[in-house]
TORKOL-4160 file (C-alpha; in steps of 0.2 Angstrom, whole numbers, padded with zeros to 4 digits, m for minus):
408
<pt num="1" X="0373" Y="0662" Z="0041"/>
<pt num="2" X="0385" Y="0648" Z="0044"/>
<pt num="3" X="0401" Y="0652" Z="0057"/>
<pt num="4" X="0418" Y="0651" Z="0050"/>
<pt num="5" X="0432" Y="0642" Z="0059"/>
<pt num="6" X="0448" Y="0651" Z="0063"/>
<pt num="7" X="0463" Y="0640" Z="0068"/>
<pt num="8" X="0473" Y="0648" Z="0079"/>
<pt num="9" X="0494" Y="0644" Z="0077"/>
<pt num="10" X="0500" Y="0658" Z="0086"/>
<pt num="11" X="0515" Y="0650" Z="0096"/>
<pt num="12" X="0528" Y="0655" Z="0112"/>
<pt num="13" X="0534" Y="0671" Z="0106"/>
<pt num="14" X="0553" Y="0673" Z="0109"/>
<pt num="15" X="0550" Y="0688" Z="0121"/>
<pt num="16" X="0541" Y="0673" Z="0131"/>
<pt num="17" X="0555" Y="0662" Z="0127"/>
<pt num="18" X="0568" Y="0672" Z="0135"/>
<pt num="19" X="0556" Y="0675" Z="0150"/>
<pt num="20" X="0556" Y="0658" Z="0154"/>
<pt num="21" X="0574" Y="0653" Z="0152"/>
<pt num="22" X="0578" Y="0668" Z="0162"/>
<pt num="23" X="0568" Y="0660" Z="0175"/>
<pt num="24" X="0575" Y="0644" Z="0173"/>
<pt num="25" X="0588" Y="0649" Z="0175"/>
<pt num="26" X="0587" Y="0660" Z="0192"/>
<pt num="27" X="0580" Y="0643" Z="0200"/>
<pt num="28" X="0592" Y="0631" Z="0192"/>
<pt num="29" X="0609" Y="0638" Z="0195"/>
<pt num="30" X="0606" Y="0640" Z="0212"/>
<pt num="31" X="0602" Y="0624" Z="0214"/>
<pt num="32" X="0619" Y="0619" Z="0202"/>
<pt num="33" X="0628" Y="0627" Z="0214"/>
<pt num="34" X="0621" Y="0618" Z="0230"/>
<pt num="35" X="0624" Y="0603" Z="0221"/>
<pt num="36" X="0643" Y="0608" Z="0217"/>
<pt num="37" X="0647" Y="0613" Z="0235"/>
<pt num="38" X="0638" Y="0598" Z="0243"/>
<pt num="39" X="0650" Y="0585" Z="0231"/>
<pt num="40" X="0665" Y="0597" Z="0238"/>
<pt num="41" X="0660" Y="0594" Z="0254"/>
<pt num="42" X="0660" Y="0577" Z="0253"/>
<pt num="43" X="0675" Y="0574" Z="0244"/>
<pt num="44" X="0683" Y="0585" Z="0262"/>
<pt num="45" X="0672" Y="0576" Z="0272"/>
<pt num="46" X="0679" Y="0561" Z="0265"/>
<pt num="47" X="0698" Y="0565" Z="0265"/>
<pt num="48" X="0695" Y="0571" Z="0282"/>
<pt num="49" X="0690" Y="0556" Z="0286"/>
<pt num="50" X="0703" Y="0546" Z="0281"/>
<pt num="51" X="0717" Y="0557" Z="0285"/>
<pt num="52" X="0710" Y="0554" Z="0305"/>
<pt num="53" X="0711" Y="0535" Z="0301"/>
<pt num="54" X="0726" Y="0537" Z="0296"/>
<pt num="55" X="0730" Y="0549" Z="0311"/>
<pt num="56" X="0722" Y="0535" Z="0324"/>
<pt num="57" X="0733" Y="0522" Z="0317"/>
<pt num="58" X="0750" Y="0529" Z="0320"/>
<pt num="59" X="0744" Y="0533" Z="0339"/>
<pt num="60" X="0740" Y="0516" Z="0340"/>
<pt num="61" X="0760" Y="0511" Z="0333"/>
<pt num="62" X="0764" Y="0523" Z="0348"/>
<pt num="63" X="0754" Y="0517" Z="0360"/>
<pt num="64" X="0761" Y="0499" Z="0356"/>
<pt num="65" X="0777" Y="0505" Z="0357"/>
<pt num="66" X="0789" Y="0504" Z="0370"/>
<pt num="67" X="0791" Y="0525" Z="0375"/>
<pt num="68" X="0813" Y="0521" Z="0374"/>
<pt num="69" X="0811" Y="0513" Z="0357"/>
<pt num="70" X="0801" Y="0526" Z="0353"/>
<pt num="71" X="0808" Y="0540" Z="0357"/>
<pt num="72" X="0826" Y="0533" Z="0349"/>
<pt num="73" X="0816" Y="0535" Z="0333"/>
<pt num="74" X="0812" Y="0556" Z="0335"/>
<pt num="75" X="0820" Y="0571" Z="0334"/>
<pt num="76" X="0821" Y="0581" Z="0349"/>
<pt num="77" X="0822" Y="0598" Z="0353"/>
<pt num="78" X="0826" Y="0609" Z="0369"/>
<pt num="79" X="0812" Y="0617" Z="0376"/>
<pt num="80" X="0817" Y="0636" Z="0375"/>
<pt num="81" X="0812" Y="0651" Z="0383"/>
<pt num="82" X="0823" Y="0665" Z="0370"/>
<pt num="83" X="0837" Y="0657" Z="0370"/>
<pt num="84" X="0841" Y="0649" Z="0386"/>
<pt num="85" X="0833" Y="0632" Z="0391"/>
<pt num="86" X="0818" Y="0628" Z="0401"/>
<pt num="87" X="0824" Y="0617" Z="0417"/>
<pt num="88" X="0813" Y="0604" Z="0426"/>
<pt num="89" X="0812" Y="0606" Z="0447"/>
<pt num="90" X="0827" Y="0596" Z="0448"/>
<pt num="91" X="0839" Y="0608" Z="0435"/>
<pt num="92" X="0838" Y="0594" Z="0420"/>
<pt num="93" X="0834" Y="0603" Z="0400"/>
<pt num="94" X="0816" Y="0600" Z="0394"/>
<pt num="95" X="0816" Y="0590" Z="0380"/>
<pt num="96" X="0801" Y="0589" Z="0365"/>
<pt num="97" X="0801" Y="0574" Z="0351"/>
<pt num="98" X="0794" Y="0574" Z="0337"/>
<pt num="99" X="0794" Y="0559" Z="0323"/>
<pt num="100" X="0786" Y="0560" Z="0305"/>
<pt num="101" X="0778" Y="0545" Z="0293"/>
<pt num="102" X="0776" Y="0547" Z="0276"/>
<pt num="103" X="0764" Y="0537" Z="0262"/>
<pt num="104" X="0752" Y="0533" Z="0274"/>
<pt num="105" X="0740" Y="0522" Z="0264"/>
<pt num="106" X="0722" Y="0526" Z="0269"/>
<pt num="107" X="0708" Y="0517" Z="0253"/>
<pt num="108" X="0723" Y="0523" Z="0241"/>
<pt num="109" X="0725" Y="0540" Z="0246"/>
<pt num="110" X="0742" Y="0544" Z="0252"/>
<pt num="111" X="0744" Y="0557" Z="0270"/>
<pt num="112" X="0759" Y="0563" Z="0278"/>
<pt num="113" X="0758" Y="0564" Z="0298"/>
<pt num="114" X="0769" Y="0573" Z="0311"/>
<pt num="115" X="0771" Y="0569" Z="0329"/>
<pt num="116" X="0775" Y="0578" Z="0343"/>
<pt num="117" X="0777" Y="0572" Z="0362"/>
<pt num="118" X="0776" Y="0586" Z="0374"/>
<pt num="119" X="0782" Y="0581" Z="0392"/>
<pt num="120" X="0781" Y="0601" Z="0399"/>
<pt num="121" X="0761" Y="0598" Z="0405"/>
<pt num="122" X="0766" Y="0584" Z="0419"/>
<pt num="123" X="0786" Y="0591" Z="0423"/>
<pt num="124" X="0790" Y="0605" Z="0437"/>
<pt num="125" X="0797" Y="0619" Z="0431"/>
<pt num="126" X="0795" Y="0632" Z="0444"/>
<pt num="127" X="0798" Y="0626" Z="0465"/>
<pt num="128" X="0784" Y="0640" Z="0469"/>
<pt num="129" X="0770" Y="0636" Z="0455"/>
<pt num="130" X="0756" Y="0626" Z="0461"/>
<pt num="131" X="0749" Y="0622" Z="0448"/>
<pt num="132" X="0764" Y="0615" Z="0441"/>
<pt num="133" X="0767" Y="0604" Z="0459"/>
<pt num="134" X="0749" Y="0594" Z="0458"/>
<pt num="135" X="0754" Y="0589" Z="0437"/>
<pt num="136" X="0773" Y="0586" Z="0445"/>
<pt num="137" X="0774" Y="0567" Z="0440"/>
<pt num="138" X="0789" Y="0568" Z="0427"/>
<pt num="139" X="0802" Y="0572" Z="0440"/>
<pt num="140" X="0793" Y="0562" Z="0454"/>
<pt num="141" X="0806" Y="0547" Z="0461"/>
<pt num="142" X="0794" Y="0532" Z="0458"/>
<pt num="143" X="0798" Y="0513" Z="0464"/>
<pt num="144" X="0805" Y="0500" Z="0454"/>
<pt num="145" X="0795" Y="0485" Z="0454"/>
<pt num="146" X="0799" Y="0474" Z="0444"/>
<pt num="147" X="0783" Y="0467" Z="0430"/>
<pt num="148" X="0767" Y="0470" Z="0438"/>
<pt num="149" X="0759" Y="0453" Z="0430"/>
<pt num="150" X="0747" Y="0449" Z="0441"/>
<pt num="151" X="0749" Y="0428" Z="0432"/>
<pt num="152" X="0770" Y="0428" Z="0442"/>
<pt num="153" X="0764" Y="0442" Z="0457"/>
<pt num="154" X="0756" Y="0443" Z="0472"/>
<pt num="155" X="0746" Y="0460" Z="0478"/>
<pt num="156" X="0742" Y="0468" Z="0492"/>
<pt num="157" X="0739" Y="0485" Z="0496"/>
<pt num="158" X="0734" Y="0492" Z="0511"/>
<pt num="159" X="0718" Y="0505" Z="0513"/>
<pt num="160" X="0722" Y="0521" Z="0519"/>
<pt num="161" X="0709" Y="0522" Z="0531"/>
<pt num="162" X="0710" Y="0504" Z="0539"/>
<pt num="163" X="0719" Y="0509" Z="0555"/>
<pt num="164" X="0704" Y="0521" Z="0560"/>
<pt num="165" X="0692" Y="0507" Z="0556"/>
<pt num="166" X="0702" Y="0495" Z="0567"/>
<pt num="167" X="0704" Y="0506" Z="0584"/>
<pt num="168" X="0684" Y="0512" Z="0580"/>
<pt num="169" X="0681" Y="0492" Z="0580"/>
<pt num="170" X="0691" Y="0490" Z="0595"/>
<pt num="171" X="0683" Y="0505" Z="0606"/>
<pt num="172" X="0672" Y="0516" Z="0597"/>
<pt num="173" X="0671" Y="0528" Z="0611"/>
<pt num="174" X="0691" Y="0531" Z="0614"/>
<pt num="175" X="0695" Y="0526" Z="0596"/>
<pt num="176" X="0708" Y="0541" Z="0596"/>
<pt num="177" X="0717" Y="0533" Z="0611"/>
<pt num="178" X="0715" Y="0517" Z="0605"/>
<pt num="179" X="0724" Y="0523" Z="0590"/>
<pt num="180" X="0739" Y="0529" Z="0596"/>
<pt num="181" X="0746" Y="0514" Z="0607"/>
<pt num="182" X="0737" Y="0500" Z="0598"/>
<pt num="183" X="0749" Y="0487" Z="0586"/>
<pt num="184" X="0748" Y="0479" Z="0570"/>
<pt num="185" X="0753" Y="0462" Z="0564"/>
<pt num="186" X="0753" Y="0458" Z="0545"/>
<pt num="187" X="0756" Y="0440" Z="0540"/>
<pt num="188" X="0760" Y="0435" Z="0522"/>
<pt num="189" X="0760" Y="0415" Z="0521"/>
<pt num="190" X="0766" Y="0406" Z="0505"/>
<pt num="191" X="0757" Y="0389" Z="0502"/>
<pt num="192" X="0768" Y="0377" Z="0488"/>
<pt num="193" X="0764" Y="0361" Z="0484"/>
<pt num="194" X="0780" Y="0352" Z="0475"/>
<pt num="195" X="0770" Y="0337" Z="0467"/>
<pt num="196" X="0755" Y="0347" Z="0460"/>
<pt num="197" X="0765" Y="0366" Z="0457"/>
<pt num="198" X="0750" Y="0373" Z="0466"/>
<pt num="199" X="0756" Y="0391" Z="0474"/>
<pt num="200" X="0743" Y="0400" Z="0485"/>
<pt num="201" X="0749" Y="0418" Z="0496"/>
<pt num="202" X="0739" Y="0422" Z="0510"/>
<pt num="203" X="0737" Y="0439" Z="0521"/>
<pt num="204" X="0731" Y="0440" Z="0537"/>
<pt num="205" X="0732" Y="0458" Z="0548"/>
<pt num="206" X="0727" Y="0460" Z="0564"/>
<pt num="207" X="0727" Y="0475" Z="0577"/>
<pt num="208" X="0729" Y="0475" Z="0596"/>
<pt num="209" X="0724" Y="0487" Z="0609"/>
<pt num="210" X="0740" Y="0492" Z="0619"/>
<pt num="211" X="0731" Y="0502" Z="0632"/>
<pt num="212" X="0736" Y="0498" Z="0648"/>
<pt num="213" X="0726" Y="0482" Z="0656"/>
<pt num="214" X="0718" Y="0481" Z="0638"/>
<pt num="215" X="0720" Y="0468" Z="0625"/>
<pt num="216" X="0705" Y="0467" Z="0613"/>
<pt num="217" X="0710" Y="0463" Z="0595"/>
<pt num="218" X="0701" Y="0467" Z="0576"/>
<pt num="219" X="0707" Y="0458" Z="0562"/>
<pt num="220" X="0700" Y="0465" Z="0546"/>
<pt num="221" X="0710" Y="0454" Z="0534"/>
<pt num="222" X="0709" Y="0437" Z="0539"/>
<pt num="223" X="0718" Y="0424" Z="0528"/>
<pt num="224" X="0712" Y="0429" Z="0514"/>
<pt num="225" X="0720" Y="0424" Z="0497"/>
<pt num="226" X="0728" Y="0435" Z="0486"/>
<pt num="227" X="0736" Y="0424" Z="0473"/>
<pt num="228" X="0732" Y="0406" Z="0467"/>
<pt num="229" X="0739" Y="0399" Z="0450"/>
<pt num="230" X="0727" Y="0387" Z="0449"/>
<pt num="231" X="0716" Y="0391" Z="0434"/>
<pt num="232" X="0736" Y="0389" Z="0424"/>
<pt num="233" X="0739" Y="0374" Z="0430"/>
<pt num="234" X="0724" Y="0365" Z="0417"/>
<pt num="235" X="0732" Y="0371" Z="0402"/>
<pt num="236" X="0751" Y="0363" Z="0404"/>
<pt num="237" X="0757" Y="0380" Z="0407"/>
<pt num="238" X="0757" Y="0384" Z="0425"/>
<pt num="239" X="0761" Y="0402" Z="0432"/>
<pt num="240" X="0776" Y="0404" Z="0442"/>
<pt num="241" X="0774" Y="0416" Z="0457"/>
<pt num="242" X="0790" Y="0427" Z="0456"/>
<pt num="243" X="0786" Y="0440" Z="0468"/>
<pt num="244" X="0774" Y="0448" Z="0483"/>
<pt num="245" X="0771" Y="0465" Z="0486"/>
<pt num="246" X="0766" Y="0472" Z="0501"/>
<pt num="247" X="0764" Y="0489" Z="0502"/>
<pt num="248" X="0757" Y="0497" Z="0519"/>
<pt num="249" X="0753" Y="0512" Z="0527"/>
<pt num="250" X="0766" Y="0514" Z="0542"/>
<pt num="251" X="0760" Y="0516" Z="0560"/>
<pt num="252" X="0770" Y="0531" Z="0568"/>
<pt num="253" X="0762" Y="0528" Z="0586"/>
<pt num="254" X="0780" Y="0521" Z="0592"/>
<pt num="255" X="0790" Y="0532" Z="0604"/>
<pt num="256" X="0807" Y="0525" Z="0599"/>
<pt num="257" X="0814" Y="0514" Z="0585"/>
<pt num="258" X="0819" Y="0502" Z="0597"/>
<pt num="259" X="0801" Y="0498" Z="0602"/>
<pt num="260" X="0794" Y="0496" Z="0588"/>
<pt num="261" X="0774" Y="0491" Z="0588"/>
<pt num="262" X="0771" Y="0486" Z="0570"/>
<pt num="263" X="0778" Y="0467" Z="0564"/>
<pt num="264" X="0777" Y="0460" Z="0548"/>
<pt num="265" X="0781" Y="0440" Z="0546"/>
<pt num="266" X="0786" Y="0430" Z="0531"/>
<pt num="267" X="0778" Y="0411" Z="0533"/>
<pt num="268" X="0787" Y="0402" Z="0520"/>
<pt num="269" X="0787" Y="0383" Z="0529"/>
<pt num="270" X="0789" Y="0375" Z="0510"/>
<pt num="271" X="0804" Y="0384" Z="0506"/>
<pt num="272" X="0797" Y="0391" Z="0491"/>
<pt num="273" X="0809" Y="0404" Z="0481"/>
<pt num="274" X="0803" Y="0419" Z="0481"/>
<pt num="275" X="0807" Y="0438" Z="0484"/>
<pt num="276" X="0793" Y="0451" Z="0495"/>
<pt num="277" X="0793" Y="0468" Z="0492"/>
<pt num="278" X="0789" Y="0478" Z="0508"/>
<pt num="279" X="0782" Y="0496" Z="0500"/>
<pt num="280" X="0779" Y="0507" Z="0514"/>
<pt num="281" X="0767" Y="0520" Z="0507"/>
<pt num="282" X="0777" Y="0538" Z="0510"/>
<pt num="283" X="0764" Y="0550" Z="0508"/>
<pt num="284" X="0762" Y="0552" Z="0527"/>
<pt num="285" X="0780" Y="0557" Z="0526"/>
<pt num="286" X="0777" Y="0572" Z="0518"/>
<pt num="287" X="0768" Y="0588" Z="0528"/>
<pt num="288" X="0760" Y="0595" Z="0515"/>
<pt num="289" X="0750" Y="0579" Z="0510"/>
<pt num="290" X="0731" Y="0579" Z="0520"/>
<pt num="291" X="0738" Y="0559" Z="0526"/>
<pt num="292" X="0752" Y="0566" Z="0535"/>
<pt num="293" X="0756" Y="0557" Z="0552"/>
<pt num="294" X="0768" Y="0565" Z="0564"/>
<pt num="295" X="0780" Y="0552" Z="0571"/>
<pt num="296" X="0792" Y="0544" Z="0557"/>
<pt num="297" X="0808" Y="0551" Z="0565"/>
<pt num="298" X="0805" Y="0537" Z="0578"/>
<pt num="299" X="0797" Y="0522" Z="0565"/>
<pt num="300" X="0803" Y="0507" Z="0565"/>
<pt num="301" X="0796" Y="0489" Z="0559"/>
<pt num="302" X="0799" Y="0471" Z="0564"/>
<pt num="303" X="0801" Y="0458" Z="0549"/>
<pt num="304" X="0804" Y="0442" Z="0553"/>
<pt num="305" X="0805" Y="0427" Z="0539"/>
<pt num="306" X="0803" Y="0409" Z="0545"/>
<pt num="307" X="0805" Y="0396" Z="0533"/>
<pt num="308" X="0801" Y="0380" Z="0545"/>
<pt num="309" X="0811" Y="0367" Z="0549"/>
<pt num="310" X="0830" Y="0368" Z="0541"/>
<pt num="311" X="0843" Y="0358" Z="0545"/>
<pt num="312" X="0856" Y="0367" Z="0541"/>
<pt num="313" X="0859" Y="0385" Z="0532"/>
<pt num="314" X="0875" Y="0382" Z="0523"/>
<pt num="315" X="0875" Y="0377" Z="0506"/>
<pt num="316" X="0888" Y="0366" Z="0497"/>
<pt num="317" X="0896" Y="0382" Z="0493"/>
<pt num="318" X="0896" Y="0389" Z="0512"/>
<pt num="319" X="0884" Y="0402" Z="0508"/>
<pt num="320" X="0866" Y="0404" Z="0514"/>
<pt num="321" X="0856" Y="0393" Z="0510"/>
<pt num="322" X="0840" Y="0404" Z="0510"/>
<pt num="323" X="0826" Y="0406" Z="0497"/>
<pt num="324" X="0816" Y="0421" Z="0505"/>
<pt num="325" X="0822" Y="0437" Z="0499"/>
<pt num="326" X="0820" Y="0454" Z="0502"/>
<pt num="327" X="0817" Y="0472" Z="0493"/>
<pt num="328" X="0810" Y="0486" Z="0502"/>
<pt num="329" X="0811" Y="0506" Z="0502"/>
<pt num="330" X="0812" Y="0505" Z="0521"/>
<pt num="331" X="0827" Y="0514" Z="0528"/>
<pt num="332" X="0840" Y="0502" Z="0533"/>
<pt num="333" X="0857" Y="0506" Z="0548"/>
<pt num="334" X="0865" Y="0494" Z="0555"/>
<pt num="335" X="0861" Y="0503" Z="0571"/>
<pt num="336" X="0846" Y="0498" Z="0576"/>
<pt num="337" X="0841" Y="0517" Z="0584"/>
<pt num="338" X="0843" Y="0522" Z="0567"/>
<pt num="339" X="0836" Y="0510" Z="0554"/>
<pt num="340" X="0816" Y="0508" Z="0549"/>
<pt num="341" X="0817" Y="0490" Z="0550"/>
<pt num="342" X="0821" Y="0477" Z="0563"/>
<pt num="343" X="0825" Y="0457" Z="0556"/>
<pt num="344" X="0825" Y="0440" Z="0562"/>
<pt num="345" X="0827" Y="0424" Z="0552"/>
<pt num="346" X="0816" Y="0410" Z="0560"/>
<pt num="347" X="0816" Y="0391" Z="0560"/>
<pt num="348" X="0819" Y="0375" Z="0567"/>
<pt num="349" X="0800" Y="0378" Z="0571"/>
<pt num="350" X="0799" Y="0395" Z="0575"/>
<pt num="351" X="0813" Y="0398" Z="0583"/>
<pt num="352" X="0828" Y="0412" Z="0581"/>
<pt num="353" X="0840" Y="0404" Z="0569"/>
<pt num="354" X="0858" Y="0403" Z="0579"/>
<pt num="355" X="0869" Y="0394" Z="0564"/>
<pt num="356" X="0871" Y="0407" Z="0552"/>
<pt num="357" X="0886" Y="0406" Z="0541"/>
<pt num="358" X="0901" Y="0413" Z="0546"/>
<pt num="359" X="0905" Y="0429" Z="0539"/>
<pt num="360" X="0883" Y="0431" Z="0536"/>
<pt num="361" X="0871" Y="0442" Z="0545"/>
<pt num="362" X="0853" Y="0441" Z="0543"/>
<pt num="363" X="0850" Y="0455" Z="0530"/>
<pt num="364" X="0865" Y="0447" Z="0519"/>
<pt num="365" X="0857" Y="0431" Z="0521"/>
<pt num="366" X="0840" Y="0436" Z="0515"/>
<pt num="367" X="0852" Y="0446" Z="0500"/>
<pt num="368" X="0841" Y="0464" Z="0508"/>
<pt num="369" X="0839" Y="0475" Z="0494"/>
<pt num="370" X="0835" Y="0494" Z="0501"/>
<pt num="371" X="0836" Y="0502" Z="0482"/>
<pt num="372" X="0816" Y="0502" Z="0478"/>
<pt num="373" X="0816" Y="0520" Z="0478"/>
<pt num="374" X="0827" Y="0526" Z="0461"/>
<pt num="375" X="0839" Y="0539" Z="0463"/>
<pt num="376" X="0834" Y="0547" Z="0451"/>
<pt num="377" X="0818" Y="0553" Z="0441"/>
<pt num="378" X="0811" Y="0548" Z="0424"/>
<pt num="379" X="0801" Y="0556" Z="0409"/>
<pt num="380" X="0785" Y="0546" Z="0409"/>
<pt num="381" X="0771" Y="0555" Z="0403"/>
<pt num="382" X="0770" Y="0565" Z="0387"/>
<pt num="383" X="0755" Y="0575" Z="0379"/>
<pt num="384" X="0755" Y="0568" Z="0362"/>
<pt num="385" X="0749" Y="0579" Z="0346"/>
<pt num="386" X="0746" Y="0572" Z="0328"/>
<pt num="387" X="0745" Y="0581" Z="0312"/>
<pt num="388" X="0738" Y="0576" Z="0296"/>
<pt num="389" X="0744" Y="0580" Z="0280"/>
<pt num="390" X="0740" Y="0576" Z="0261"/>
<pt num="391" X="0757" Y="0566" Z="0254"/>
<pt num="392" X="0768" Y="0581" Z="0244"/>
<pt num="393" X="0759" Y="0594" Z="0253"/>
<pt num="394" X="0768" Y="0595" Z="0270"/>
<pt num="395" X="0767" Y="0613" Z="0272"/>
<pt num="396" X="0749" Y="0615" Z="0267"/>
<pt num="397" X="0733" Y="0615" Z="0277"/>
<pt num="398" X="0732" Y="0605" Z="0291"/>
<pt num="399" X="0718" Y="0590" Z="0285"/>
<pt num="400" X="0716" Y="0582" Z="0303"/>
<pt num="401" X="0723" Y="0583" Z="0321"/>
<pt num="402" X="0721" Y="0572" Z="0336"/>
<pt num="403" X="0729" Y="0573" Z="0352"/>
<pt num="404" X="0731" Y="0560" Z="0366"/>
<pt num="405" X="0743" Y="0553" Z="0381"/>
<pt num="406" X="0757" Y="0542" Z="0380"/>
<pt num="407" X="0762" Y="0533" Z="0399"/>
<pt num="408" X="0779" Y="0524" Z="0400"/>
């Protein structure tokens, strides 16, 4: 008997229906979800982004900027501690700054930023604190030196332990001896040439024994270059040497100002113009400092500038007619017990000069400057903290913030 065929249209029921939309549906919003918090996230991530570029560029204005200028453009308020101020080591109010930019432009979205410079981190404000002494560098006195361009000045500074080196060199076996009686001779020669406006400077230092019935000598700087301007000259714009800074370590082996066994000569046979800075390095003033040398009570230097063969020192005007000056931090009386530096002015070949101008001595002729070490003390470093904003929104959440330092 033949089979009938049966077709079978049953479909999804709608009990089935809503099973697999309920499913669906515990997969899928999850996953919606995901998807809305990861585009969040990047839109943040983005404007975070973007707020510290805009954050990085105004540090870069600041640390463009000339610290004065500035700070001329801030608002500053006193460091307080309840309601009196906070005093540096040396009695002065602490001061913060703070500036403000608005409609900073970053792939056209708009921040606001808010700067602050902190100096309290590198200024003294307790004498007993050490911790605040070794960050002390806003109220430390500092010399004034002029520009430092290495393209118009000449360098050099002295190694700290160069004198052991030298007396080791000279006796290694009574080095300590050798050290307390030995002298130093440092030589700055200047080198001009009028026709070609080539200037060279050279340093030569040598030590000698001063044992008695000894007299070996070390020279660990032996006329050796420390400016030339010659690369300049090629382009039409030749570098002018201005200035030379010598700054050394002083030798406290002498038992009296008078006798000084340090000597320090200025070679400038061209007659070249030009003014030396003598910085003695006065770290081993200070007893507390692990460089301290006993002695500087009795220190005293000899300087002696020789400027070759002159025929006369007068100029049209009566005046010195001298073209080596002098700066220094050196101590200067006009005892000779009393002061840290000892001068003569040499030439006619090496000679003592005996036709200075009436009404001249030697440190008026070579216009001695004693001032290197300000008076006074200056803010220089400042913790910097920048704040980034969205534009209109000032007082909400902060987007971005970058800190830094700013040096004078």
């Amino acid at each position: 008997m033949p089979r009938k065929h049966q077709n079978n249209n049953k479909g999804f029921s709608l009990i089935e229906l809503l099973v697999a939309i309920a499913i669906l549906a515990v997969v899928m919003i999850p996953m919606l979800h995901s998807f809305v918090t990861s585009a969040r996230t990047n839109t943040r991530a983005g404007k975070v982004m973007e707020a510290t570029t805009a954050a990085q560029n105004v540090f870069e204005q600041l640390k463009s900027e000339d610290l004065t200028t500035y700070l001329g453009d801030c608002t500053s308020e006193q460091v307080m501690d309840g309601s009196n101020p906070v005093l540096d080591i040396q009695g002065k109010p602490i001061y913060t700054y703070k500036r403000e930019f608005s409609n900073l432009d970053v792939n056209g979205r708009k921040f606001h930023a808010k700067v602050t410079l902190d100096p309290q981190k590198y200024t003294s404000i307790s004498t007993t604190s050490e911790a605040n002494k070794k960050t002390d560098y806003n109220t430390l006195k500092f010399a004034n030196l002029s520009t430092l361009s290495k393209a118009s000045n000449a360098f050099y500074i002295q190694k700290a332990d160069q004198e052991i080196k030298a007396a080791k060199d000279i006796d290694l076996g009574e080095y300590e001896e050798v050290e307390k009686k030995m002298s130093r001779n440092i030589t700055l020669e200047v080198d001009y040439d009028e026709s070609t406006k080539l200037a060279r400077v050279y340093v030569t230092v040598t030590y000698q024994d001063g044992r008695d019935g000894k007299s070996g000598t070390v020279t660990p700087i032996n006329h050796v270059e420390i400016y030339n301007n010659s690369e300049s000259l090629t382009t039409g714009n030749p570098n002018v040497l201005s200035n030379i800074f010598l700054c050394f370590y002083p030798m406290y082996n002498s038992s009296s100002r008078i006798s000084p066994r340090e000597t320090i000569e200025i070679k400038n046979p061209k007659n070249y113009k030009v003014c030396v800075f003598l910085v003695k390095q006065t770290d081993r003033d200070t007893s507390s400092n692990p460089n301290y040398v006993t002695g500087s009570s009795s220190y005293s230097v000899k300087l002696s500038v020789d400027e070759g063969h002159r025929d006369t020192l007068a100029g049209a005007d009566g005046k010195p007619d001298v073209l080596t000056t002098v700066a220094t931090n050196l101590m200067w009386n006009d005892a000779a017990n009393m002061s840290e530096l000892q001068i003569a002015y040499l030439n006619n070949g090496g000679s003592a000069v005996s036709s200075i101008p009436t009404g001249y001595a030697v440190k008026d002729m070579l216009n001695l400057k004693t001032d290197l070490q300000r008076s006074d003390s200056e803010t220089k470093i400042y913790d910097v903290t920048i704040e980034v904003y969205d534009e209109g929104d000032a007082n909400a959440k902060v987007l971005t913030k970058i800190e830094g330092t700013k040096i004078q």
